[in-house]
C-alpha positions in Angstrom: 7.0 38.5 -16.3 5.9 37.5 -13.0 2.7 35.8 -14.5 4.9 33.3 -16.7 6.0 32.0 -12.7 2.9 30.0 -11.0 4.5 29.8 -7.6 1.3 27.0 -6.8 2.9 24.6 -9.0 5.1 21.7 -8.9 8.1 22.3 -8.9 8.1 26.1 -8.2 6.0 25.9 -5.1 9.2 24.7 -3.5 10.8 28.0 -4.1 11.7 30.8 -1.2 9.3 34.2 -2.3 12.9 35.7 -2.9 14.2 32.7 -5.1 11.0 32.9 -7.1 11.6 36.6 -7.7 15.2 36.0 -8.8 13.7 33.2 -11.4 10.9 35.8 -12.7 13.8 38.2 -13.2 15.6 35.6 -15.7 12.7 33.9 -17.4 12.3 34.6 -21.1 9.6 33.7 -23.5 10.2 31.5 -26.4 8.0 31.3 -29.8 7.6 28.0 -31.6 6.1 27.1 -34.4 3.9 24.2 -35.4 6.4 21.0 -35.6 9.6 22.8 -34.5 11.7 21.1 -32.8 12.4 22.3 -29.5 15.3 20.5 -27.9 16.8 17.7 -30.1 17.4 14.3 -28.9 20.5 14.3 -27.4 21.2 18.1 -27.6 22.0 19.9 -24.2 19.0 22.6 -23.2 19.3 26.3 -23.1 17.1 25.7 -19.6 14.1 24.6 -18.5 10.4 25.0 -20.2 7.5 25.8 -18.9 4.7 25.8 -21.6 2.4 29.0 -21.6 -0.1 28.4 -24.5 0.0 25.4 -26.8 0.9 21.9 -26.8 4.3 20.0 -27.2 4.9 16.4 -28.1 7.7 14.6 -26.2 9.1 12.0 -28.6 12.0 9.1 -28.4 13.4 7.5 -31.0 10.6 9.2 -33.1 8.0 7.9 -31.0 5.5 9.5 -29.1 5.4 9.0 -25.6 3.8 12.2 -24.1 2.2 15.1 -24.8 2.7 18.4 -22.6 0.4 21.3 -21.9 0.0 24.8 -20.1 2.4 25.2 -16.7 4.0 21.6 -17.9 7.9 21.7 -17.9 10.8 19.9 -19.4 13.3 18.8 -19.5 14.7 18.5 -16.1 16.6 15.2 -16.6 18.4 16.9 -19.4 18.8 19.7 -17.5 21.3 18.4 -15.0 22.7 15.9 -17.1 23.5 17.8 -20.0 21.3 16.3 -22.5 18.5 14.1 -22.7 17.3 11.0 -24.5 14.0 12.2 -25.5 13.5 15.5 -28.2 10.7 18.0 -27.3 8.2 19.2 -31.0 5.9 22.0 -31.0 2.5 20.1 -31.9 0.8 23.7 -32.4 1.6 27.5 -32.2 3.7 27.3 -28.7 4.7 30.1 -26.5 7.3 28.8 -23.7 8.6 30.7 -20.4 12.3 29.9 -20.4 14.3 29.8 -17.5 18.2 29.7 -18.3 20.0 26.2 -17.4 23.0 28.3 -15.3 20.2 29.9 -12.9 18.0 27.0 -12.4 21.2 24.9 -11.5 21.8 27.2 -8.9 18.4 27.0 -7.5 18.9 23.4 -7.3 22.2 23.4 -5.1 20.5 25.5 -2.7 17.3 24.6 -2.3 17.1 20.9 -1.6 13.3 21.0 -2.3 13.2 22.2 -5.6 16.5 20.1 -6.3 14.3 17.0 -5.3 12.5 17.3 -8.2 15.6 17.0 -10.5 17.5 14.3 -8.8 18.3 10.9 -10.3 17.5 9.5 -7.1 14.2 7.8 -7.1 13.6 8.4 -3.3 14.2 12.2 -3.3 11.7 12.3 -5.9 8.7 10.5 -4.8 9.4 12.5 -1.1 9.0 15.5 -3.1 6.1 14.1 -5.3 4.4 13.0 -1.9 4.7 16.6 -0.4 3.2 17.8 -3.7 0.4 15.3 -3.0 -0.2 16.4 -0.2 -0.2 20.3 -0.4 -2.7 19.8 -3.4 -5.0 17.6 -1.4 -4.4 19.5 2.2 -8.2 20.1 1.9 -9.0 16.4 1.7 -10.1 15.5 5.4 -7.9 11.9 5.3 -5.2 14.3 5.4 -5.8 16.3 8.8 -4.1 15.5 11.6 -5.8 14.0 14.7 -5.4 17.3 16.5 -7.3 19.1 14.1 -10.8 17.0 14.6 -13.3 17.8 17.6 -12.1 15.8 20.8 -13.8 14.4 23.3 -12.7 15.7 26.5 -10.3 13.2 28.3 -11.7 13.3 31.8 -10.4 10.8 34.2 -12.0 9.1 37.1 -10.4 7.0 40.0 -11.3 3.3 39.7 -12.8 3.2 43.0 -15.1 5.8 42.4 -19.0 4.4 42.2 -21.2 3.9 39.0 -23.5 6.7 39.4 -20.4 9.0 40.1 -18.8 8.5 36.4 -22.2 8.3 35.1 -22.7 11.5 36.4 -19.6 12.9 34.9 -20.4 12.0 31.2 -23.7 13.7 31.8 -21.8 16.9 32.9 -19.2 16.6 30.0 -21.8 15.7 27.8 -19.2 12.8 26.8 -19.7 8.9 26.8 -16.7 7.8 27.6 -14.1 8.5 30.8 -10.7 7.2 31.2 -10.6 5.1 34.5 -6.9 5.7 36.5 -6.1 2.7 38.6 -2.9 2.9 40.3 0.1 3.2 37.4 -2.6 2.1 34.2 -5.5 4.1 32.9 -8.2 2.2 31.0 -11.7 3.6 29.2 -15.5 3.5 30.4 -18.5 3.8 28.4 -22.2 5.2 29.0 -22.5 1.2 27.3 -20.0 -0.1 29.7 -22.1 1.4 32.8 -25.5 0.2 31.6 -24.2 -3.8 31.5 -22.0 -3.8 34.5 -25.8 -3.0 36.0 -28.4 -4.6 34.3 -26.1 -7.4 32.6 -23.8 -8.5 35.9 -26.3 -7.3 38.7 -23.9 -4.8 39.7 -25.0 -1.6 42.0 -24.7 2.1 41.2 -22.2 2.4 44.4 -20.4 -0.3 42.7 -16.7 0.8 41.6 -16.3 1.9 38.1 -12.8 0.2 38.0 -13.9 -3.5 37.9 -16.0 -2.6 34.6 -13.0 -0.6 32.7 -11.2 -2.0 29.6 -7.5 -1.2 29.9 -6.5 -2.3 26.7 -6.5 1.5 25.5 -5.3 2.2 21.3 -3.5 5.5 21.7 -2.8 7.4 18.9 -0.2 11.2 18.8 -1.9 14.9 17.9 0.0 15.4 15.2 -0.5 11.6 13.2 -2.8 11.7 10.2 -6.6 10.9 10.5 -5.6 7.9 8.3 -3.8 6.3 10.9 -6.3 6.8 13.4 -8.8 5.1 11.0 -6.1 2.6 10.9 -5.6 1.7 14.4 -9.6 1.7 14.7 -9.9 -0.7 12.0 -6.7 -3.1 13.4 -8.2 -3.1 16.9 -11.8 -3.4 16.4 -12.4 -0.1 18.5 -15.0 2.7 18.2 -12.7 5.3 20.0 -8.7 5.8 20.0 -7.3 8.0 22.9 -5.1 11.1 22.0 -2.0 11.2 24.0 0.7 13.5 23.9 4.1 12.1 25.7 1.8 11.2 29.1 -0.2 13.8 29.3 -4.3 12.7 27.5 -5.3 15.1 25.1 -8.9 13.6 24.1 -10.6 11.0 23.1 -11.4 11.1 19.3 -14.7 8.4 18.4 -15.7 6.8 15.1 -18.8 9.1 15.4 -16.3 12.5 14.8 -14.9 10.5 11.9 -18.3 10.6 10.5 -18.4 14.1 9.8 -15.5 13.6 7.6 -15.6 10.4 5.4 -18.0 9.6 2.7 -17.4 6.0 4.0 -15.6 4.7 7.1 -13.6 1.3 7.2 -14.7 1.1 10.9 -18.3 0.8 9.9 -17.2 -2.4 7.9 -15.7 -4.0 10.6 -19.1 -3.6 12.4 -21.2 -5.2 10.1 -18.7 -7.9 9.9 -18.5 -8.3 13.2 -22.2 -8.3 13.7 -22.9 -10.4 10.8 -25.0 -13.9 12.1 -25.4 -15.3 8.6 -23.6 -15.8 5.3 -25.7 -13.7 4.1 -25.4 -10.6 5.8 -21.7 -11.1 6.1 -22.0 -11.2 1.8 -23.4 -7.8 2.4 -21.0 -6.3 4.2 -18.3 -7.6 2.0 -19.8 -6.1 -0.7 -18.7 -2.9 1.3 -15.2 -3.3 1.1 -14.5 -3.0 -2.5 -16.2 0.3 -2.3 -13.3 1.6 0.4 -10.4 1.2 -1.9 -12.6 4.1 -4.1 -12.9 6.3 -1.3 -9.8 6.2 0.4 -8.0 7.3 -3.1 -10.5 9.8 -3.4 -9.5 11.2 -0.2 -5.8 10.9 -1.1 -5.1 8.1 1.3 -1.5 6.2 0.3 -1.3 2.7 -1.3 0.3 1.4 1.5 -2.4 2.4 4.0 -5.4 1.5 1.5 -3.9 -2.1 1.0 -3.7 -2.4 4.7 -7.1 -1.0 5.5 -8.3 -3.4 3.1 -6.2 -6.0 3.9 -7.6 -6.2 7.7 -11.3 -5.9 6.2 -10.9 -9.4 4.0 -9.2 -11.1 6.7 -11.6 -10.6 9.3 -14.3 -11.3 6.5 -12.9 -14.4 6.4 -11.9 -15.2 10.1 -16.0 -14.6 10.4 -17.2 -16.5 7.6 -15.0 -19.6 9.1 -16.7 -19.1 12.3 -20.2 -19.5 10.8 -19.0 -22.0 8.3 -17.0 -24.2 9.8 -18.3 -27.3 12.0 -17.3 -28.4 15.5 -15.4 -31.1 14.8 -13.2 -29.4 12.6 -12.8 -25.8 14.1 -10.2 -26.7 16.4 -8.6 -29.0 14.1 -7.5 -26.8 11.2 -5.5 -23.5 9.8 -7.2 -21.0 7.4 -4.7 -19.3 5.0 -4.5 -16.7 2.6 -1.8 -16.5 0.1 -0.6 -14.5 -3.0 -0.9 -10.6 -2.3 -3.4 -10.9 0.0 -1.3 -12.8 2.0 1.5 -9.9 1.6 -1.4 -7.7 2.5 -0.6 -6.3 -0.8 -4.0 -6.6 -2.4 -6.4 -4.0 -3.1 -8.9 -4.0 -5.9 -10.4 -8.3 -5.4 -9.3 -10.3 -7.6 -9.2 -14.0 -7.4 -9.3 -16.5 -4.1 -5.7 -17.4 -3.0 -6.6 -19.4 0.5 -6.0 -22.8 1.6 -6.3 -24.8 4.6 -4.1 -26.9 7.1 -5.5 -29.7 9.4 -3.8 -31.0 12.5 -4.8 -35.1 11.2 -7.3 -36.9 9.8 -10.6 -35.2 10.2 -14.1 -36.6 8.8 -14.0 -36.5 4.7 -17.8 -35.7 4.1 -17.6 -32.6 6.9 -14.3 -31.3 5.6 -16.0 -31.8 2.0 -18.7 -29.7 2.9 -16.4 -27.1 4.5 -14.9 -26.8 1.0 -17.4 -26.8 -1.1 -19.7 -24.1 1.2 -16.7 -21.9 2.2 -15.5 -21.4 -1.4 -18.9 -20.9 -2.8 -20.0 -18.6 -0.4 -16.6 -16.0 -1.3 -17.6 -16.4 -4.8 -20.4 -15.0 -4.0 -19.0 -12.1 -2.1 -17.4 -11.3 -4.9 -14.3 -13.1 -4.9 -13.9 -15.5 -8.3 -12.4 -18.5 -8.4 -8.4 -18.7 -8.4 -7.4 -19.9 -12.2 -4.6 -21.7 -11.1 -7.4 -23.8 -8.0 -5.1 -22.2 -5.2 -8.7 -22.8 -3.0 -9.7 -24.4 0.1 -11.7 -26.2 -2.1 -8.9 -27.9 -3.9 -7.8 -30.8 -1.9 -4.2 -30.2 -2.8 -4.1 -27.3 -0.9 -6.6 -28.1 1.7 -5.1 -31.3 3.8 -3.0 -32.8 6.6 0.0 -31.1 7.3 2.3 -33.7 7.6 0.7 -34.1 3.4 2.3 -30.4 3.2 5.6 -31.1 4.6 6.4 -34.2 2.4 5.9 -32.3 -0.4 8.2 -29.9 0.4 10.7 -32.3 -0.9 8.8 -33.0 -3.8 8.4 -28.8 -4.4 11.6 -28.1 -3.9 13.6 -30.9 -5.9 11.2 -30.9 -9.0 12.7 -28.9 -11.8 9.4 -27.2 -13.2 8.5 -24.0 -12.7 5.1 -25.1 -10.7 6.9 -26.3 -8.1 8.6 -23.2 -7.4 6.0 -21.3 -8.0 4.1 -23.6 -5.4 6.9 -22.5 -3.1 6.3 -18.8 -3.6 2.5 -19.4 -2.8 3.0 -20.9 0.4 5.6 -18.7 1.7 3.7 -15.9 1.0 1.1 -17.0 3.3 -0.6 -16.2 6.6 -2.9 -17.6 9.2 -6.5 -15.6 9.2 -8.3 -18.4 11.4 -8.4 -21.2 13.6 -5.0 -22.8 15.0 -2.1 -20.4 14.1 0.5 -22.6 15.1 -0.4 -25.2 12.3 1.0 -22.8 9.5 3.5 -21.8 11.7 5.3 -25.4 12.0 4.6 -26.0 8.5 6.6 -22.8 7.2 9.5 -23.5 9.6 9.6 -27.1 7.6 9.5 -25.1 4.3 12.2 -22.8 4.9 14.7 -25.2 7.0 14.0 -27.5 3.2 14.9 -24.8 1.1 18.0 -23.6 3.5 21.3 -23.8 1.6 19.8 -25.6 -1.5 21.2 -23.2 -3.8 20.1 -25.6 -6.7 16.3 -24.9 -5.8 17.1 -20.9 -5.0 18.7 -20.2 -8.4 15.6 -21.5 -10.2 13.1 -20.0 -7.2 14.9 -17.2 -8.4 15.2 -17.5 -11.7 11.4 -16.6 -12.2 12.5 -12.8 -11.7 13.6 -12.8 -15.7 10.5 -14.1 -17.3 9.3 -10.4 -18.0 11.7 -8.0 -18.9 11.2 -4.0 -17.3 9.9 -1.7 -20.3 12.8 0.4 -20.4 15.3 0.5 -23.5 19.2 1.2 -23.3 18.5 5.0 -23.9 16.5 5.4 -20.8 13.1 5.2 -23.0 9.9 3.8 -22.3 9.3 0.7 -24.4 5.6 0.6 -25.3 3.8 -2.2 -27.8 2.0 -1.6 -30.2 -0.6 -4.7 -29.5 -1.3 -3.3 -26.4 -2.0 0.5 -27.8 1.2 1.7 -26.8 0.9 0.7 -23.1 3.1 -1.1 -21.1 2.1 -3.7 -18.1 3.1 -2.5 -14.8 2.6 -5.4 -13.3 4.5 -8.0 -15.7 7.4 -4.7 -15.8 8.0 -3.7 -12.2 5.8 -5.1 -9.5 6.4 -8.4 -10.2 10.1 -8.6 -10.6 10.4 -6.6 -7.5 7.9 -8.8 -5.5 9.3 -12.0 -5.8 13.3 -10.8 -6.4 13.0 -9.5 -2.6 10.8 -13.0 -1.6 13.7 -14.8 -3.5 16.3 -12.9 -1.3 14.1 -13.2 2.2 13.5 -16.9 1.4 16.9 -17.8 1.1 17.4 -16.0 4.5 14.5 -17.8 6.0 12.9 -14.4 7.0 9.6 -15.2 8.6 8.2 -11.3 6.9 5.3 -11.7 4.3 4.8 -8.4 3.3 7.1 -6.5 0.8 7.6 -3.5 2.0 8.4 -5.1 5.5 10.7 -7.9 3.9 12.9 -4.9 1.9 13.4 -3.3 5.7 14.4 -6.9 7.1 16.7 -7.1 4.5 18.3 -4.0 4.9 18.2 -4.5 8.7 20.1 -7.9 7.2 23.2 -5.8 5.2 21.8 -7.8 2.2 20.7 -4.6 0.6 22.2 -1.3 1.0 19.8 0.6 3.2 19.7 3.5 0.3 18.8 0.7 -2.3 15.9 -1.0 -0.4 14.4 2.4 0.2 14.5 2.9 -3.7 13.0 -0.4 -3.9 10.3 0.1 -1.7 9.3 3.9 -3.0 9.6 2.3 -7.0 7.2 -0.5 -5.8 4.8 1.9 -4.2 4.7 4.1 -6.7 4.3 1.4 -9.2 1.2 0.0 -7.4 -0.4 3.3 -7.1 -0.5 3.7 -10.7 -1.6 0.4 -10.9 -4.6 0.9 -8.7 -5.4 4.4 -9.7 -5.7 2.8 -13.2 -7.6 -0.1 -11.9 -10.1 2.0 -10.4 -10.2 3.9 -13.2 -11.0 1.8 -15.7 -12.8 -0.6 -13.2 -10.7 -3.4 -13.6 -8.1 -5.0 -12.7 -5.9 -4.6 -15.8 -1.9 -3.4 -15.7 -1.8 -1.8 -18.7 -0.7 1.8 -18.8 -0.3 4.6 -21.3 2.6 7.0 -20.7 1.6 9.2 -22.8 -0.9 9.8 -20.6 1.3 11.0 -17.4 2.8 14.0 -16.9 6.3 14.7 -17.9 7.6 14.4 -13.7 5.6 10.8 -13.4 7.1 9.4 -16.9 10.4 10.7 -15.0 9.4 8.6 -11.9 8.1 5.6 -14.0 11.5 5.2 -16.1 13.5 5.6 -12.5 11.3 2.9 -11.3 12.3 0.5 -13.9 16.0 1.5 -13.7 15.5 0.4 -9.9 13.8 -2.8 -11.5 16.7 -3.7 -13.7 18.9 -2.8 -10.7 17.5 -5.4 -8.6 17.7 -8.1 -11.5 21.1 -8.0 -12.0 21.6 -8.4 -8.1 19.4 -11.3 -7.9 21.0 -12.8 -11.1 24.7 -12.4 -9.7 23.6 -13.5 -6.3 21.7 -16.6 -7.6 24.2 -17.3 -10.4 21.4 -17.5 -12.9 23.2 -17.5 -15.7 23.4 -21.4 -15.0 19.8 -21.9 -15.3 
C-alpha cells in the first residue's frame, strides 16, 4: 500500500515517517466507475481521497467548478465538518486511495501541520500553503538564505590607518571593500572609494582611510532570505549589504555574488536609472522593470516583496525623469505624486498613469504647461498609458496650487456623487516621489482634519465597498458567469472590497499609512480590527493578488478574470475562504458606516 502514500506531497509531506506509516496501514483503494458519484452534495465522507488513476469532476449545484487528477485529494472541508457543499463524479474509470475520516481526524489533532491544511481558518492555511511553496521551490535561488551565498570576507581596518595600508589589505584578501572601525561606528571602503579620495580630492596614500569611509552601512541577518537582501539593495541604492550576526560581522555579500544567481537583478535597474542623462535612456531602463515582476515570480519571490521591488523601481523612475524634466523655476516649487496602487505600492504588472502634482503658488503657465505635456508623454512612452479617468500631471485638475486642492476638499467631501469620493480615495492614497515632500504632506493633513467626524461623507466614502458583490453563494460555492466563461473577477470580488473597506476604516481614523497591508496592521495596532481578523485580511488580500498577478503574467495582461476550475481543489478552498473574509469585512464596514442609510 505504501505507494498509494506520496509523502512529497501536499498535505502528506507534513506527516511524522511514523504517522505516514500508520496512514499507509489504513488506506484502502476505491473503484469508480465512469459518472459515479462519489460523495453526494451534502453527504458526510467515508474519509479523504486521494485520486490514483483517472479524473473526477467536483460539481455544485450541478455545476462544474473543478476537475481533479492523480495525487489530488478531497474533500477536506467536508472532512471536518461533516459534509460538504460540493458532490465529487467520476469523469472516467477512477481508482482512489481512501483514508478513513476517524484516522485522518486524528492526524489532524496532533499534528498541527497537517491540520493546517484542514482548518477553516484562512491564515493557518495560506502559512501552510506558503511552506508548501517553499519546500517545492527550495531549489529556486530567491529562496536561499544570505548565509548560504559566497561572502566577502568582513575585514576591518582602524580609521586612522593610511590609504596604501587598506589598499593593501583588499589586495591580500583579494576583496574590494573593508569595513573602517572608528571609535563606537564601523563604516565601508571601496578599491573605488580609495582611487577618488586620491586622484579626485588630492589626497595622499599616508592619508587616513577614515575621512573617505561611508558609515551609512545596510546590514542585513545570516539567516534572512536573498530576497530581502535584494530588497534592502534596491531601497538603498547600494551595491553591497553587510552580513551581521548580533555584533559580530559575518561578510559582506555584493550585487556581483547576486549575479551568479538571478536571471535578472532589480539592483541593476536602479543603476541604469540612476545613471540615465536623458529621457531616453531612462525609457530604456524602464522598459526593464516590467520584465522583473516575470522573474521574480519565476524564482518564487512573494507578492508582497515583488510589488515592493517594483514599487521602488517606478518611483525612482520617476523621481529621475522629474530631475531631467523639470525646469528651474519650478523644481523647488512643486510635489510630484503618485496615486491609486502605485501609491499603495501595491502595483505590479503597469497599468495606467495615476500621478499628479502640487505647487507651493503661482508658478509660470507656459513652463508648468510644458512640464505637463513633456512629463506625461514621455511615461507614455515608457510604457505607461494614459489614466482613463485623466488622474495625470497633465490634467490641470490634478496638477495646481495647493491652496486650489484644499478648497476643494470641501467641495469633495460635501458633493453627493460618487466622483467626489472617489476623488477622496485617489488622493489619500497618495505619496510624494519628488520635489518638496512637505507640500503633500500639509495638503493631506487638510484632507483628513475635513473628513474627521463627517459621518455623512464616511458612510457614502464607504458605501463604495458594495458596488461588487464577492463571488460566493450562500452554500459556500463559487459563483461563476457564464459571459465571462465561467470566471469570476478577482479584482471587482475581493481586492477591491478589501482595499478601500480598510482605506474607508483608516480614513476615518486619519491614519497617515498608504499601503494595505500596513494600514490592516495600524488598525489592529488601533483595536479597530481584531488582531486575528486583520491577519485574515491581509493573507486573503495577498493571496488574492497573487492569483491575480500570476494570471496577469500568464496571459500577459492585466485582466482579473479567473477560472476555478482551473485551481487545485486546496486553492478553490483558499479562494472561497478568501471571499468569506470579503463578506466578513462588508458587513463590518456596513454596520460601522450605517450604510443601510445610503
Amino acid at each position: 500500500m505504501s505507494v498509494l502514500l506520496d509523502t512529497a506531497t501536499a498535505p502528506f509531506d507534513r506527516l511524522s515517517s511514523d504517522e505516514a506509516d500508520t496512514l499507509r496501514g489504513v488506506l484502502d483503494i476505491a473503484y469508480f466507475r465512469p459518472d459515479e458519484t462519489i460523495i453526494a452534495e451534502g453527504a458526510a465522507p467515508e474519509g479523504l481521497y486521494v485520486i490514483i488513476k483517472g479524473a473526477v469532476e467536483e460539481r455544485e449545484q450541478g455545476e462544474l467548478v473543478g476537475l481533479l487528477g492523480p495525487k489530488d485529494f478531497f474533500d477536506s472541508r467536508a472532512l471536518v465538518q461533516g459534509a460538504g457543499v460540493s458532490s465529487f463524479v467520476a469523469r472516467e474509470e477512477t481508482l482512489c486511495a481512501l483514508a478513513p475520516r476517524p484516522d485522518v481526524l486524528r492526524l489532524i489533532n496532533s499534528n498541527p501541520r497537517f491540520g493546517a491544511f484542514f482548518y477553516t481558518d484562512i491564515s493557518h492555511k495560506l502559512e501552510a500553503l506558503a511552506e508548501r511553496d517553499e519546500s517545492s521551490q527550495i531549489e529556486s535561488m530567491m529562496r536561499a538564505r544570505v548565509k548560504d551565498l559566497y561572502l566577502m570576507p568582513a575585514a576591518i581596518i582602524d580609521a586612522t590607518q593610511p590609504i596604501v595600508s587598506a589598499g593593501r589589505i583588499m589586495r591580500d584578501i583579494d576583496c574590494n571593500a573593508l569595513l573602517v572601525r572608528d571609535g563606537e561606528r564601523t563604516g565601508i571602503i571601496t578599491g573605488m572609494n580609495l582611487g577618488k579620495g586620491v586622484v579626485l580630492k588630492g589626497m595622499t596614500v599616508e592619508d587616513p582611510v577614515g575621512a573617505i569611509a561611508q558609515y551609512d552601512l545596510v546590514t542585513i541577518a545570516p539567516d534572512e532570505f536573498v530576497s530581502q537582501a535584494l530588497l534592502l539593495m534596491t531601497k538603498h541604492n547600494k551595491r553591497r549589504v553587510v552580513v551581521k550576526e548580533g555584533e559580530n560581522f559575518v561578510g559582506i555579500l555584493e550585487d556581483i555574488n547576486l549575479l551568479s544567481f538571478f536571471a535578472g537583478n532589480s539592483q541593476l535597474v536602479v543603476g541604469r536609472i540612476d545613471r540615465a542623462a536623458t529621457v531616453d535612456e531612462l525609457g530604456a531602463a524602464a522598459r526593464q522593470i516590467a520584465e522583473q515582476v516575470r522573474l521574480l515570480r519565476k524564482q518564487g519571490v512573494k507578492f508582497t516583496i515583488v510589488a515592493e521591488i517594483i514599487s521602488d523601481l517606478n518611483r525612482r523612475l520617476f523621481a529621475k525623469l522629474f530631475e531631467l524634466l523639470c525646469p528651474e523655476p519650478l523644481h523647488d516649487q512643486c510635489c510630484l505624486i503618485v496615486m491609486g496602487s502605485e501609491g499603495r505600492g501595491e502595483q505590479t504588472i503597469r497599468t495606467d498613469q495615476d500621478n499628479g502634482l502640487i505647487l507651493a503658488g503661482p508658478v509660470d503657465e507656459a513652463v508648468l504647461n510644458r512640464f505637463r505635456k513633456e512629463f506625461s508623454g514621455a511615461l507614455a512612452e515608457f510604457g505607461f498609458p494614459p489614466c482613463p479617468g485623466h488622474v495625470m500631471v497633465n490634467n490641470p485638475l490634478w496638477s495646481r496650487g495647493i491652496d486650489d486642492y484644499i478648497a476643494d476638499f470641501s467641495t469633495w467631501t460635501t458633493s453627493p456623487d460618487d466622483e467626489s469620493a472617489m476623488k477622496v480615495a485617489i488622493f489619500y492614497d497618495s505619496i510624494s516621489v519628488a520635489g518638496d515632500a512637505s507640500l503633500l504632506a500639509r495638503a493631506k493633513k487638510a484632507l483628513v482634519e475635513k473628513v474627521a467626524g463627517e459621518r455623512v461623507f464616511l458612510g457614502r466614502f464607504a458605501k463604495a465597498i458594495e458596488a461588487f458583490e464577492p463571488p460566493i453563494g450562500l452554500f459556500n460555492t463559487l459563483k461563476t458567469s457564464e459571459g465571462e466563461g465561467d470566471a469570476l473577477d478577482l479584482k471587482k470580488g475581493g481586492i477591491f472590497p478589501i482595499v478601500h473597506g480598510v482605506r474607508s476604516l483608516a480614513i476615518e481614523q486619519g491614519l497617515e499609512e498608504t499601503n494595505t497591508f500596513d494600514r490592516l496592521a495600524k488598525l489592529a495596532e488601533l483595536d479597530l480590527l481584531k488582531e486575528n481578523f486583520a491577519r485574515d485580511l491581509a493573507r486573503a488580500l495577498d493571496y488574492l493578488m497573487t492569483l491575480r498577478l500570476d494570471a496577469q503574467i500568464d496571459a500577459a495582461k492585466s485582466a482579473s478574470l479567473l477560472k476555478p476550475a482551473t485551481l487545485t481543489g486546496l486553492d478553490r478552498e483558499l479562494l472561497r475562504d478568501s471571499f468569506q473574509v470579503v463578506k466578513q469585512l462588508r458587513e463590518l464596514v456596513r454596520r460601522r458606516f450605517n450604510l443601510a442609510m445610503f
